[in-house]
N, C-alpha and C positions, 0 to 999 in steps of 0.2 A: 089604251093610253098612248097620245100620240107622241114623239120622241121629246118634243117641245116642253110639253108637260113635264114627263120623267126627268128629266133636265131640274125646272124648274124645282120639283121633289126633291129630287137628291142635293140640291144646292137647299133647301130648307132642312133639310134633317143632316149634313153636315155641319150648315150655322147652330147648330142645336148642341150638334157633338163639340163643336169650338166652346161653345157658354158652358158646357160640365166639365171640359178639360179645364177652363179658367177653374169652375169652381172646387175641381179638385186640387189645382197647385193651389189656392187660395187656403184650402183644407190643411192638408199638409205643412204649408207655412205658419197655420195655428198650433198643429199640432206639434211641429218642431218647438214653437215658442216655448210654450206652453212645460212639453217634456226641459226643455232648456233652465225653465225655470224651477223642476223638482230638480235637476241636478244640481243647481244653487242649495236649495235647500239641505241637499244628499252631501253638496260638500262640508257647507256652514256647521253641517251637524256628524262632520266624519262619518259618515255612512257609506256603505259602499255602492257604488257606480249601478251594478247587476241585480236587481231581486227576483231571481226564479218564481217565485209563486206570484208575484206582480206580473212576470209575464205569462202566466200560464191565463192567469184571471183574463190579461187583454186577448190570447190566442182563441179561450172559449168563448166569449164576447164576440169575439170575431166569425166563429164560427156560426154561433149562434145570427149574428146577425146575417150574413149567407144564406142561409136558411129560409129567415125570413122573408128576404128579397129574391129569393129563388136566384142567387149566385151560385158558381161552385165556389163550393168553400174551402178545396184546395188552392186555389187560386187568391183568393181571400185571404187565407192563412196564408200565403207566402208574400204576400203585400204587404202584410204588418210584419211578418218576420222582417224582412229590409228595411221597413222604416221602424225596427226596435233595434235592429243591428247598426243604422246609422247615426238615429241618437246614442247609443252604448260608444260608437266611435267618436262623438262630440264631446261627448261626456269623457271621457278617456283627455282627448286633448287639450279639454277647457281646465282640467285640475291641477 
């Protein structure tokens, strides 16, 4: 492969990694919506902020899906840990 090429390669399989990074922030900002909106619901109805078993359900889910996608699932499960910790701090300041 001559340098030219590899060049060419790597500038195409970067553009690629730019369009999943979009479409992860993209993700993310549904998924904050989304959680934004049970903490509405969580306040309207005096609930509390935290539900441990809610998050355990999303950690094995998570795992689960790692799995599938041949992820490590440590790495997996502390992704969603930070984005349950960050909504938990939204939710904390929005009430």
């Amino acid at each position: 492969m001559s340098q030219q090429s590899a060049e060419k390669e790597l500038a195409a399989l970067r553009e690629e990694i730019e369009e999943i990074d979009q479409d992860i922030v993209e993700l993310i900002a549904r998924r904050t919506y989304v959680a934004d909106s049970v903490a509405q619901v969580k306040a309207e109805h005096d609930l509390p902020t935290t539900d441990e078993s809610q998050e355990d359900v999303v950690m094995d889910r998570a795992g689960h899906n790692a799995e599938r996608f041949e992820v490590d699932s440590n790495l997996v499960k502390a992704i969603f840990r930070l984005l349950i910790e960050l909504n938990k701090v939204e939710q904390r300041e929005n009430r």
